[in-house]
KEDOSE-789394 format. One record per residue (C-alpha): residue number from 1; y, x, z. Coordinates in nm, 2 decimals, always signed. Each point is the difference from the previous one (the first is absolute). Example, Ala and Ser with C-alpha at 12.3 -4.5 7.8 and 13.67 -1.06 7.14 Angstrom:
REM residues 2
SITE;fiza;y;x;z
SITE;1;-0.45;+1.23;+0.78
SITE;2;+0.34;+0.14;-0.07
REM end
This chain:
REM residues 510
SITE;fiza;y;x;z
SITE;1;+0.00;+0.00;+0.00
SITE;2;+0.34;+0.16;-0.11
SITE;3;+0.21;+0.03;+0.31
SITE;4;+0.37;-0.07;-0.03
SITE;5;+0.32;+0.04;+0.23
SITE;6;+0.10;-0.36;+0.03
SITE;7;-0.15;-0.33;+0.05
SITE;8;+0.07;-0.14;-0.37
SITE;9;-0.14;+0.26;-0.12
SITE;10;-0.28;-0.01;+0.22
SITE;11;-0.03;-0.33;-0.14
SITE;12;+0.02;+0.06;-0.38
SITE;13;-0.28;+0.27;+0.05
SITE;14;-0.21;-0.26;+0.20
SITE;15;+0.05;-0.28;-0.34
SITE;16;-0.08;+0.30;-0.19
SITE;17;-0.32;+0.09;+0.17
SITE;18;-0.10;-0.40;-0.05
SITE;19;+0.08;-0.04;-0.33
SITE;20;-0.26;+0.29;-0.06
SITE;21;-0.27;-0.04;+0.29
SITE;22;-0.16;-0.34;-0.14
SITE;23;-0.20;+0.27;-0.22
SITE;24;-0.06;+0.22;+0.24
SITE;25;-0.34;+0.15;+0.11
SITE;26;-0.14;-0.08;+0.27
SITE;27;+0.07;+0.15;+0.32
SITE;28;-0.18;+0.25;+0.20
SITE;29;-0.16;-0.13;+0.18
SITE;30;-0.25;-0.10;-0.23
SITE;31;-0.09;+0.35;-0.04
SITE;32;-0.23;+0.23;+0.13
SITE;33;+0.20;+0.32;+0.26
SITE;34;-0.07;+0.33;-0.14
SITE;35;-0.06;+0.27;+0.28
SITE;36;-0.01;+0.36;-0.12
SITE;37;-0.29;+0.16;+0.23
SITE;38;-0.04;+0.36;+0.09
SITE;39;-0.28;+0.16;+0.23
SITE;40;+0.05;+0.37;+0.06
SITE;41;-0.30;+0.09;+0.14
SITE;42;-0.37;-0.15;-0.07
SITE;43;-0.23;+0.00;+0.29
SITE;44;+0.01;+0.23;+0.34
SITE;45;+0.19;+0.29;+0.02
SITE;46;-0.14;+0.33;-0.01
SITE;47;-0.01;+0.03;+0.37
SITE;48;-0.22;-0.25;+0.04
SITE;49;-0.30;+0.08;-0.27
SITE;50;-0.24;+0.03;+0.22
SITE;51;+0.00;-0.35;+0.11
SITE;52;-0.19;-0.14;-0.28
SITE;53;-0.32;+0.23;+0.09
SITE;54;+0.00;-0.06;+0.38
SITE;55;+0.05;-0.39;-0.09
SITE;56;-0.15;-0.06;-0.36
SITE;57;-0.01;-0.37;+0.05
SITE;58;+0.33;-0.03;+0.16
SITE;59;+0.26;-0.17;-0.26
SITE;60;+0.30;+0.18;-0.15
SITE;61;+0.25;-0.23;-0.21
SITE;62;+0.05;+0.12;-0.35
SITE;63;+0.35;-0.08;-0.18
SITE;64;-0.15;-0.29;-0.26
SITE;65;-0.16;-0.15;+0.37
SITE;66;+0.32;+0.01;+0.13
SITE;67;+0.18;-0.16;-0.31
SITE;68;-0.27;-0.28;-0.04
SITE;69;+0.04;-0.10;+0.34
SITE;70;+0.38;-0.06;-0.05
SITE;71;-0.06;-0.14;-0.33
SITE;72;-0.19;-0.27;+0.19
SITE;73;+0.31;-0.06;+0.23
SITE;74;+0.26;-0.02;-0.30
SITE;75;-0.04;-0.26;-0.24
SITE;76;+0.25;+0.01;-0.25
SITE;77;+0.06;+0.35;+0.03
SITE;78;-0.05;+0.30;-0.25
SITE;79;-0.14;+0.33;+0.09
SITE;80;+0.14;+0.28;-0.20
SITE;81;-0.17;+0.35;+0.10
SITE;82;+0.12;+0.29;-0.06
SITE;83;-0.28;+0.25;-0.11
SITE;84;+0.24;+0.35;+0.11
SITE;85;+0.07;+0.14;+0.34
SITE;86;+0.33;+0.26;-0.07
SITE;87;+0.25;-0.25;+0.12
SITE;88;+0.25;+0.14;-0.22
SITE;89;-0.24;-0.15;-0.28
SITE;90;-0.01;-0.32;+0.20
SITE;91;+0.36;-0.03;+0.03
SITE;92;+0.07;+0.05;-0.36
SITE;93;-0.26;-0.23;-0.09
SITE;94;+0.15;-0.27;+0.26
SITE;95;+0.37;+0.06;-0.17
SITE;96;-0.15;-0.08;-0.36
SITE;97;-0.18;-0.31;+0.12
SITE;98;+0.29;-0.12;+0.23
SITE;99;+0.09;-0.33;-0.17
SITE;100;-0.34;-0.13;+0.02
SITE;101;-0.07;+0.10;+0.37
SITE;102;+0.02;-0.23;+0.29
SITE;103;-0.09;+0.29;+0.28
SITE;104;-0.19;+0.36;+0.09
SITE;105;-0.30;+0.00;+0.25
SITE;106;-0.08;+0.31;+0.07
SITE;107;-0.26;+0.18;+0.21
SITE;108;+0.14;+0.31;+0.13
SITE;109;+0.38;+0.10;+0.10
SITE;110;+0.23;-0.08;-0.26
SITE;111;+0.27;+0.28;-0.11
SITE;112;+0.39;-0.14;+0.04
SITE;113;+0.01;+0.00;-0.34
SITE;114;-0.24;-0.26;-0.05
SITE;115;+0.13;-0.18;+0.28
SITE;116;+0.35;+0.00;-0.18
SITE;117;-0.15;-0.16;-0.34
SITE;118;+0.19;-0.33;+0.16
SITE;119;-0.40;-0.15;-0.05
SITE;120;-0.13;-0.16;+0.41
SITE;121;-0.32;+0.23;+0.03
SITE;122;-0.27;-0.05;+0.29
SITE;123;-0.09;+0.39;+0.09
SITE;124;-0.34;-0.04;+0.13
SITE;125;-0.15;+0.32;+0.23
SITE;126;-0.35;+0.03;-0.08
SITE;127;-0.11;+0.10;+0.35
SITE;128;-0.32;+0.30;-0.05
SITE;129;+0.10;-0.01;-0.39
SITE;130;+0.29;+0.28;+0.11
SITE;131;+0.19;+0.12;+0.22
SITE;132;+0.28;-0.21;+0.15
SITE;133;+0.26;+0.26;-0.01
SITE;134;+0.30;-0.12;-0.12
SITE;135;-0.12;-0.34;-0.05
SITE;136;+0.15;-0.16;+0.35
SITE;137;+0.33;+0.18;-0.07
SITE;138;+0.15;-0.29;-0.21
SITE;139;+0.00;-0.20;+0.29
SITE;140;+0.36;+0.20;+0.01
SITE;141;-0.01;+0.13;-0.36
SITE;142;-0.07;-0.36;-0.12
SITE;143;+0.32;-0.20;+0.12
SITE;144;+0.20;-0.20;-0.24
SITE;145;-0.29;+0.07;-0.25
SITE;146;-0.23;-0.29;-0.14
SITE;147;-0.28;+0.17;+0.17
SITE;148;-0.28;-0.21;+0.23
SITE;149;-0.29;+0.22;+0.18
SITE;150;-0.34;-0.05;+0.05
SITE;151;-0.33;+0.17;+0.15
SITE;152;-0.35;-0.04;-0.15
SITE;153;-0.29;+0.23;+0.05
SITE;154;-0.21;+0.11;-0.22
SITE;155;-0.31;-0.03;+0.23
SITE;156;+0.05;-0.34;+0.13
SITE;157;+0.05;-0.11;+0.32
SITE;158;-0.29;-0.06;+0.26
SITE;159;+0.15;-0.31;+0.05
SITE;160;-0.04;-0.18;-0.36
SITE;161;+0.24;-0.28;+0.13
SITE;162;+0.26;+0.34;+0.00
SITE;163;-0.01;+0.13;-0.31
SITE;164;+0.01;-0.37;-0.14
SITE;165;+0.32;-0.06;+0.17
SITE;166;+0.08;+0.34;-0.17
SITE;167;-0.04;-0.11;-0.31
SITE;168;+0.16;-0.31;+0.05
SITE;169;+0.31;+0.16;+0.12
SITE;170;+0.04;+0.16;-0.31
SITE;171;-0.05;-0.33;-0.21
SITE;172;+0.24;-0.16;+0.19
SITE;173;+0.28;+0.26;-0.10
SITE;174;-0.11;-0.03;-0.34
SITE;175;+0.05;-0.34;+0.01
SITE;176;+0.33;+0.09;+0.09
SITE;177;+0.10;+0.14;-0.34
SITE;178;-0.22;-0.23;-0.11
SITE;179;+0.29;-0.27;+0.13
SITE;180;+0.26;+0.25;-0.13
SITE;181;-0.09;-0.04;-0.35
SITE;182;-0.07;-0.33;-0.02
SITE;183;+0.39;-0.08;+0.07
SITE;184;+0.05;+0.22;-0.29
SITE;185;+0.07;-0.29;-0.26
SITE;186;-0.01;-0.27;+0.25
SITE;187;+0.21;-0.28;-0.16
SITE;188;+0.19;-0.20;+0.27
SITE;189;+0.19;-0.34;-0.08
SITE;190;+0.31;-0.03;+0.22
SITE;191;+0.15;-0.36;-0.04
SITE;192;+0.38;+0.07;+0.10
SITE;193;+0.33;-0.07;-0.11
SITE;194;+0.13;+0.24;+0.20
SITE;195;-0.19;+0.33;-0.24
SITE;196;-0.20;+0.22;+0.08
SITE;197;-0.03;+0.00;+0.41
SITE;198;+0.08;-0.37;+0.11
SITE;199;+0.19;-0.17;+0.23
SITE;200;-0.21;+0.07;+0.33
SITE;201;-0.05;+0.39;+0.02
SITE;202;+0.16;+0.25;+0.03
SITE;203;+0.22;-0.12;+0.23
SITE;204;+0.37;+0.05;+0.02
SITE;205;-0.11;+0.23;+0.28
SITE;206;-0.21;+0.20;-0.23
SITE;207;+0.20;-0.04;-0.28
SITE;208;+0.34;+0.06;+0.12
SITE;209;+0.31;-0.30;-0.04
SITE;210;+0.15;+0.10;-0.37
SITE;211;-0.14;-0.08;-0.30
SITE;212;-0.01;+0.35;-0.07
SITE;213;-0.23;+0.07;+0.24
SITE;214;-0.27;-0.26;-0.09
SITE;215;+0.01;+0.16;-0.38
SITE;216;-0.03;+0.35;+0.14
SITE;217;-0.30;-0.12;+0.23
SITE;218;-0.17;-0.20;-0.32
SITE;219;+0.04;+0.32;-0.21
SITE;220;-0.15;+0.26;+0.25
SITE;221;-0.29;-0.27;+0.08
SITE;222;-0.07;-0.05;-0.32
SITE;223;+0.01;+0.36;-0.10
SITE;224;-0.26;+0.09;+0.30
SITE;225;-0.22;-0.33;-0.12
SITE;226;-0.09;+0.14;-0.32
SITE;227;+0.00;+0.39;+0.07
SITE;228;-0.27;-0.15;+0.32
SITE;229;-0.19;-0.28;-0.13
SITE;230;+0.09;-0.02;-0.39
SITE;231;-0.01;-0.39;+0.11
SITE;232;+0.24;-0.24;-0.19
SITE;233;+0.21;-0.33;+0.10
SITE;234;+0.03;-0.24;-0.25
SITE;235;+0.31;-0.22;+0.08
SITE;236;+0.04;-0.37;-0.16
SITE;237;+0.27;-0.23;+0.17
SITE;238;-0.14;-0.24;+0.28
SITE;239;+0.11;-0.30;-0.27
SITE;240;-0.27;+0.08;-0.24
SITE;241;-0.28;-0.08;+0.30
SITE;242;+0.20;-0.32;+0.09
SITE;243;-0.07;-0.11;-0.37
SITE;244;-0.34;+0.12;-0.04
SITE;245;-0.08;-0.20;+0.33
SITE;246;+0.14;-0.36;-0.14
SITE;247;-0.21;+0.07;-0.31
SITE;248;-0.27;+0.06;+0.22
SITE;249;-0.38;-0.28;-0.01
SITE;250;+0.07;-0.24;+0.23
SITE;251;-0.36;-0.04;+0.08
SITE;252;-0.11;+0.36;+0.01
SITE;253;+0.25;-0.01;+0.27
SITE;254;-0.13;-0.24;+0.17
SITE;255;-0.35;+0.17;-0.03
SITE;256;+0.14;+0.33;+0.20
SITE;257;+0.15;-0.16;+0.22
SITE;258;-0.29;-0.25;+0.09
SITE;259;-0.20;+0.34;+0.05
SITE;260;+0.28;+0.14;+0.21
SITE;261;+0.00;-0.34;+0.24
SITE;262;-0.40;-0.02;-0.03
SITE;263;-0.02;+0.35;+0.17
SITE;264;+0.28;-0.01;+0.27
SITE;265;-0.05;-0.15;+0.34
SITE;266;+0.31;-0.20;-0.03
SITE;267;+0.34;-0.10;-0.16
SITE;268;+0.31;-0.01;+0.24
SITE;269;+0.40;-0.03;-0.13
SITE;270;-0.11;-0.03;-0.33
SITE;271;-0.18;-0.26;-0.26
SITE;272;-0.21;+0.02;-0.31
SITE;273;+0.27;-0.02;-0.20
SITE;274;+0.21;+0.31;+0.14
SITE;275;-0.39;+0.19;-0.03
SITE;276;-0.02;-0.11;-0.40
SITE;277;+0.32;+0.15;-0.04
SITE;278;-0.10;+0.35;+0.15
SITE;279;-0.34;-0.04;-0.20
SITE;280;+0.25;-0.01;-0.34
SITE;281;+0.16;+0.28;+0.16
SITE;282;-0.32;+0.18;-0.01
SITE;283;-0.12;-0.08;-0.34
SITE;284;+0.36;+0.09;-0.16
SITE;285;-0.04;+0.34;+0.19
SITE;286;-0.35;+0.06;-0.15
SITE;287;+0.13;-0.11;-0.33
SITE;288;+0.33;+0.32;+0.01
SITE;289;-0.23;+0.19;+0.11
SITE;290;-0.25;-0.01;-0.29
SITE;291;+0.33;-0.03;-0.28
SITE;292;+0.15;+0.32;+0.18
SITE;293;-0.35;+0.19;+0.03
SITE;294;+0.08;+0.04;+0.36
SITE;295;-0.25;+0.06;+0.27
SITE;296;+0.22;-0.08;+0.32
SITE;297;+0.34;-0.24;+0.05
SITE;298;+0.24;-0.11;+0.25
SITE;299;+0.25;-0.26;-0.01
SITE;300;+0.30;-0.02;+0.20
SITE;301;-0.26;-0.19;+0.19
SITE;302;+0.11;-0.35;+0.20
SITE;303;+0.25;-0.26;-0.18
SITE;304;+0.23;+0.29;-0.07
SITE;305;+0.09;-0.14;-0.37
SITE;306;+0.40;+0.01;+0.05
SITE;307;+0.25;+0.20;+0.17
SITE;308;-0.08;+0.11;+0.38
SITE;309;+0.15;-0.27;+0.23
SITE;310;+0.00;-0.34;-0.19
SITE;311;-0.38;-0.10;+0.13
SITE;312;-0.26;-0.14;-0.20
SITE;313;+0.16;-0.27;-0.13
SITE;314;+0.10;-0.19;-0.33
SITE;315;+0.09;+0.25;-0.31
SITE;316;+0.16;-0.10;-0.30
SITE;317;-0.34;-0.05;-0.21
SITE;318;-0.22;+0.11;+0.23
SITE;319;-0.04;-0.27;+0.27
SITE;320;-0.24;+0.17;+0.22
SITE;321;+0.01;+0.37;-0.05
SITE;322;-0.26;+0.25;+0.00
SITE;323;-0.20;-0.13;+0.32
SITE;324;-0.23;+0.23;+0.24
SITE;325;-0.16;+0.26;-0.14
SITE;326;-0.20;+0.00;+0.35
SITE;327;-0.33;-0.16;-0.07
SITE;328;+0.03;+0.14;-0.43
SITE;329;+0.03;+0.38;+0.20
SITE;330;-0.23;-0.05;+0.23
SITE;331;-0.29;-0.09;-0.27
SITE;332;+0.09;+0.27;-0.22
SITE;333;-0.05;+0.29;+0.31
SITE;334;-0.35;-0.19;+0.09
SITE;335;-0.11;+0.04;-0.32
SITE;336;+0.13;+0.37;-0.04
SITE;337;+0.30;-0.01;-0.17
SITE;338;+0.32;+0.11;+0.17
SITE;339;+0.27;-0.25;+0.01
SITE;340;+0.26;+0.09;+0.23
SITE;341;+0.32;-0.23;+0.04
SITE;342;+0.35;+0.02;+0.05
SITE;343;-0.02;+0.32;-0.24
SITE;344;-0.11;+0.26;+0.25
SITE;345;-0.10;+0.26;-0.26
SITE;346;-0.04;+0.26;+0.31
SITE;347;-0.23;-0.25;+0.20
SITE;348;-0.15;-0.09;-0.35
SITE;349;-0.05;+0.38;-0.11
SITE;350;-0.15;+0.04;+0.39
SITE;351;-0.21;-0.33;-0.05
SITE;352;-0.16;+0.13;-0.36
SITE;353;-0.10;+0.39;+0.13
SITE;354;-0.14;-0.22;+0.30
SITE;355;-0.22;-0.21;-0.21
SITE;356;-0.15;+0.31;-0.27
SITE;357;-0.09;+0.20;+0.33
SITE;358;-0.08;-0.28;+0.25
SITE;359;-0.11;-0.29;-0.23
SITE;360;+0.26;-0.22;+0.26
SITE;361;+0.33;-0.10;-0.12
SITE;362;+0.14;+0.02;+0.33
SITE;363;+0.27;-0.21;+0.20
SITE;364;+0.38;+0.04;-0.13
SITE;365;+0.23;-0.13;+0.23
SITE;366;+0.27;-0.01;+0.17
SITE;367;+0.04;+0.27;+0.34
SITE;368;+0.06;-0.04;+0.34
SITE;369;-0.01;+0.22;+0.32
SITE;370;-0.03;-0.16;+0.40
SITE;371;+0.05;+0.30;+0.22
SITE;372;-0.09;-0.23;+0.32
SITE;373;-0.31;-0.14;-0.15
SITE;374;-0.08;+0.29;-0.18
SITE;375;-0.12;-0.15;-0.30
SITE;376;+0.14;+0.02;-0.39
SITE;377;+0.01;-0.28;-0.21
SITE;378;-0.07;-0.04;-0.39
SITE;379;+0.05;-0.37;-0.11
SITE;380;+0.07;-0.14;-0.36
SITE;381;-0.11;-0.31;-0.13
SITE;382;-0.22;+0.08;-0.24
SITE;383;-0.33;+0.28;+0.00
SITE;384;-0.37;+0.12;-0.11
SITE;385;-0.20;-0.35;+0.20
SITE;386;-0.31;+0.29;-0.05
SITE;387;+0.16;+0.30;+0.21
SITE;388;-0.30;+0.18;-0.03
SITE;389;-0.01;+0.00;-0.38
SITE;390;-0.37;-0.19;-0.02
SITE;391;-0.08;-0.36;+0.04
SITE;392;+0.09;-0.04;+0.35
SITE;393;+0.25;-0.19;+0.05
SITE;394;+0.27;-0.12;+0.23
SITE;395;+0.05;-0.39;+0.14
SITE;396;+0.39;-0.09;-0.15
SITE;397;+0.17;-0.29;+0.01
SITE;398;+0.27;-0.11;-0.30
SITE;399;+0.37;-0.04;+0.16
SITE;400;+0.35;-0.03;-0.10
SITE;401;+0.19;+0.32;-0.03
SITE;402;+0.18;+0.02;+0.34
SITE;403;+0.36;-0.11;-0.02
SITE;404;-0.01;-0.20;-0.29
SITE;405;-0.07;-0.38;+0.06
SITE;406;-0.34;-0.17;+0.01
SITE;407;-0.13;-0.10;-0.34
SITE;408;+0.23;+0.19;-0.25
SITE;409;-0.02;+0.37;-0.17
SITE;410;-0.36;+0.05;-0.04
SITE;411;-0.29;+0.15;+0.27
SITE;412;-0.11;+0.28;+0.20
SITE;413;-0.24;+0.12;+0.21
SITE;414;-0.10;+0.02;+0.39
SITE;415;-0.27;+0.22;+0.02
SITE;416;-0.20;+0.10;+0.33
SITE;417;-0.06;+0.32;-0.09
SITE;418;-0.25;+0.16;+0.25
SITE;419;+0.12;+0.14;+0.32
SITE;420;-0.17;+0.33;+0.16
SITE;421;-0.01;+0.24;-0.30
SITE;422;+0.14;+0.32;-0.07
SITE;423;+0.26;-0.06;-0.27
SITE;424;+0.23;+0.30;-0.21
SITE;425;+0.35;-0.08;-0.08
SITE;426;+0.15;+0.23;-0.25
SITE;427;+0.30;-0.04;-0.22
SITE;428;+0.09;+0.27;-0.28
SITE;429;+0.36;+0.06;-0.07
SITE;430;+0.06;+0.08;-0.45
SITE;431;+0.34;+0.12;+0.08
SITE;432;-0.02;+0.22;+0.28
SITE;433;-0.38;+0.15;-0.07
SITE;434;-0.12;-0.13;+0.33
SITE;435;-0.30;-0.17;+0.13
SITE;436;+0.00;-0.13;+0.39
SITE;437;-0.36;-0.12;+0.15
SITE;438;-0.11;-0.14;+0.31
SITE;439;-0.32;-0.14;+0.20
SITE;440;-0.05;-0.30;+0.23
SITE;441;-0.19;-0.25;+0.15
SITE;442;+0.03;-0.41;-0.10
SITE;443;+0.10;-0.24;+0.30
SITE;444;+0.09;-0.31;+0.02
SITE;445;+0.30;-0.07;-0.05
SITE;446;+0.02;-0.36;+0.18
SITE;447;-0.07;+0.26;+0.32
SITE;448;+0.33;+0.06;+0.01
SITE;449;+0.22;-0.27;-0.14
SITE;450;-0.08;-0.38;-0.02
SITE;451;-0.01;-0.17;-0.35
SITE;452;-0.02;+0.33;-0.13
SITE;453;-0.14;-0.15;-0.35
SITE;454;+0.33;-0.19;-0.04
SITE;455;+0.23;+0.34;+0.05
SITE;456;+0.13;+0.15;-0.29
SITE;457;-0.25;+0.10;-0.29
SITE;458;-0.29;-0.29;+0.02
SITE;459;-0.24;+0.33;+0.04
SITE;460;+0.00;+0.25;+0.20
SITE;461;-0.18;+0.32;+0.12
SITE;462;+0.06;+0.11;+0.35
SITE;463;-0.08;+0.38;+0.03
SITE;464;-0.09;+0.18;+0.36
SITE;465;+0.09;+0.35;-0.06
SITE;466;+0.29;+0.28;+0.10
SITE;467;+0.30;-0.24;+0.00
SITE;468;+0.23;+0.29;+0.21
SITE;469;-0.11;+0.19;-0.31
SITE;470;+0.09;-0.22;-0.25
SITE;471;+0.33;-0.09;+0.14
SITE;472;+0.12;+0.41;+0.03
SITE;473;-0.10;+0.06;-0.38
SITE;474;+0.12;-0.32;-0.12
SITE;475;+0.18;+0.06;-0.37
SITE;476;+0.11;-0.33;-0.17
SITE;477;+0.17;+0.21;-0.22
SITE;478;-0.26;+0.13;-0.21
SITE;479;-0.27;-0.23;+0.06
SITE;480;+0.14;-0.32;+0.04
SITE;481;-0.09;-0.31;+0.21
SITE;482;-0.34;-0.04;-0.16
SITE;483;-0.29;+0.17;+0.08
SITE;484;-0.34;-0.09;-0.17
SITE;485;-0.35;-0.03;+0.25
SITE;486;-0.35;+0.08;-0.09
SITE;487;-0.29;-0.09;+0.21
SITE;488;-0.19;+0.31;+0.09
SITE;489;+0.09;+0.34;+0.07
SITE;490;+0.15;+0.18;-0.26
SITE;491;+0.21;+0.25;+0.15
SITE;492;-0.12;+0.30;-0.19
SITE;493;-0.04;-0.15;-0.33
SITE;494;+0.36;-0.09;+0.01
SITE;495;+0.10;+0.33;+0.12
SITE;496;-0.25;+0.17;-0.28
SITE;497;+0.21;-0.19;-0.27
SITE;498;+0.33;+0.11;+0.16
SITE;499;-0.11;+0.33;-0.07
SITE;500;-0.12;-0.03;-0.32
SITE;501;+0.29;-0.14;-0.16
SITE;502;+0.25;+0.28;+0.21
SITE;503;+0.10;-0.28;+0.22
SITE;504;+0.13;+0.06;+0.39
SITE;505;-0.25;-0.15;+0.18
SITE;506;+0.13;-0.15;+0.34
SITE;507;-0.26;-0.12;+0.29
SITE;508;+0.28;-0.23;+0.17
SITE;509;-0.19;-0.07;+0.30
SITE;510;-0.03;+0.37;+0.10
REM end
């Protein structure tokens, strides 16, 4: 995407990019993550010949062992071995193949050259393979480099359940550039009149007040969104979904949203009528999605068809607006597709590196800190009703968004998500290169304030964890008031990706 120094221009490069992307290829994702491999030394070292004739029967790992076993825990993922050990060779060989790598994994201590190629690489020690010297001195020689470490043994463990979990480790941070690549060419439809950010972050806060400000922010985002990710918005103005939505089947409206009401335990604040409306919502959404090519969207999100202030009310020609996108968002996460309102590209960009690594979509919502009752808060009104990415899922209830009256501007969800888990709350932050994480328990929330379904967002996660934390390395500035939630702890993943991408990693509850 061409990045420019105002907003109209910024805007005439985003029309550009649409009038060209309807042939575009596809993104990505849909292809297979090349890794460039290495091994620099093949079986146990020197030192330790004699092994194999006091223990003949005892098992020693070869390299294509090794490679089949991680083959096994990567689908989707191409293997390309390099058949030289003189790392200068390597390097030279990594430069000319560049374009078409995704990442390095290699098994022995990488030179900083290699380490500079700009490429993440996992430098694996193979433990009795060599000697370690100076393998353990990146954990200094490493920092700000795209560089994740790992230790597997060429004779394996006693414990088989170790040297599994050794082997997993590594796939796991494969599947981290594995996530990497796969925003490279995601396509992202972002319904806004207000191009290419939206109305509801960044913040004036984040932003600064003048006009100047929010055009300097855009470009620098921008700039670090493709030179990071490769991914691309696709604008459209929001009145293009309100007309796709009155052209929209009447009954295969009524259909989703007969499925929605079969499956929830309840309706409250809201009627069938208000729940068709958000089912057109959802079928006009799937509709841009498929004319743009695009393989995520958010919408400014909840009646917010006309300027900020004036309610959801009448509109010259559009009677009722653009209603909740609640219940439409909420179907699209379940089934594994990112759909993130009010145009949170950060929360959405979070909520999409979430989903390739963790298979959840994760919680984006709105954040809150209690000191006294030492819990944080993520709440939003729409989110994954599976928030363990399978096919358990959560009891909900349809409601009214909060603060608008009972029966008008579409539905949302309450959902009961399950209390006692370990969740991760991470947000990233495009414009300042930053990723924050943090790890907590689930309570309930009605433990601490009465009606608590009926405050704020109509869900809402209530997180046990290092509030005192929290509140000292609190930065609204460059993360904003959302954070996103994902059930299970994923601390190190999203610290692995930080690095991978050259991102400052923060652990805010430490």
């Amino acid at each position: 995407m061409a990045i420019q120094k105002n907003s109209k221009l910024i805007v005439i490069a985003i029309i550009g990019i649409l009038t060209l992307s309807f042939l575009a290829e596809p993104a990505r994702a849909n292809e297979n993550t090349k890794i460039y491999v290495v091994f620099t030394s093949s079986g146990l070292q020197n030192e330790c010949r004699i092994y194999p004739i006091y223990h003949p029967d005892a098992k020693i790992m070869t390299n294509e062992e090794v490679l089949e076993e991680l083959k096994e825990r990567c689908k989707g993922v191409e293997f390309v071995v390099a058949n030289i050990r003189d790392q200068r060779k390597v390097i030279a060989n990594i430069r000319e193949q560049r374009g078409s790598l995704d990442g390095v994994l290699f098994f022995g201590h990488p030179s900083d050259e290699l380490t500079s190629i700009e490429l993440p690489v996992i430098a694996v020690y193979p433990l009795w393979g060599q000697w370690q010297y100076p393998f353990f001195h990146g954990y200094n020689g490493y920092k700000g480099k795209k560089v994740l470490k790992s230790v597997l043994p060429v004779v394996p463990d006693k414990d088989g359940s170790v040297y599994t979990y050794r082997l997993e480790d590594i796939a796991g941070k494969i599947k981290s550039i594995q996530a990497i690549s796969k925003m490279n060419g995601l396509r992202v439809l972002v319904v806004t009149d207000n191009p290419v950010l939206g109305d509801y972050e960044p913040t004036r806060l984040q932003t600064g007040p003048a006009r100047e400000d929010r055009e300097e922010y855009e470009r620098i985002y921008l700039k670090n969104l493709e030179e990071t990710f490769g991914t691309v918005l696709v604008t459209i103005p929001q009145k293009e979904l309100f007309e796709r939505i009155n052209r929209i089947d009447q009954k295969e409206a009524e259909k989703v949203a007969r499925k929605w009401i079969n499956e929830a335990e309840g309706i409250k604040g809201t009627n069938e009528f208000q729940i068709i409306r958000s089912a057109k919502l959802y079928l006009s959404m799937k509709e841009l999605m498929e004319k743009y090519n695009a393989q995520a969207i958010t919408t400014e999100g909840y009646c917010h068809f006309q300027p900020r202030g004036e309610g959801c009310g009448n509109l010259e020609g559009m009677p009722l607006g653009i209603p909740s996108q609640g219940l439409p968002a909420s179907q699209f996460f379940t089934d594994g597709i990112v759909a993130t309102s009010e145009t949170l590209i950060d929360g959405l960009i979070t909520q999409q590196l979430g989903l390739y690594i963790t298979g959840r979509a994760g919680f984006c919502g709105d954040y809150l800190i209690d000191p006294y009752t030492e819990i944080a808060i993520i709440g939003h009104c729409e989110l994954p009703i599976n928030p363990y990415g399978d096919d358990r899922k959560a009891p909900y209830i349809i409601r009214n968004l909060p603060l608008w009256e009972e029966n008008k501007g579409g539905a949302c969800v309450q959902v009961n998500l399950p209390i006692g888990e370990t969740v991760t709350v991470a947000k990233i932050s495009m414009r300042h290169k930053k990723i924050c994480v943090f790890t907590g328990k689930t309570v309930n929330g009605e433990d601490f304030f009465k009606h608590w379904n009926d405050l704020l967002c109509r869900t809402k996660l209530a997180i046990k964890t290092n509030v005192k934390a929290l509140s000292e390395n609190i930065d609204w500035e460059t993360f904003g008031n959302h954070r996103v939630a994902f059930y299970g702890d994923f601390r190190q993943i999203f610290k692995n990706l930080g690095y991978l991408i050259g991102f400052e990693v923060i652990d805010v509850d430490k």
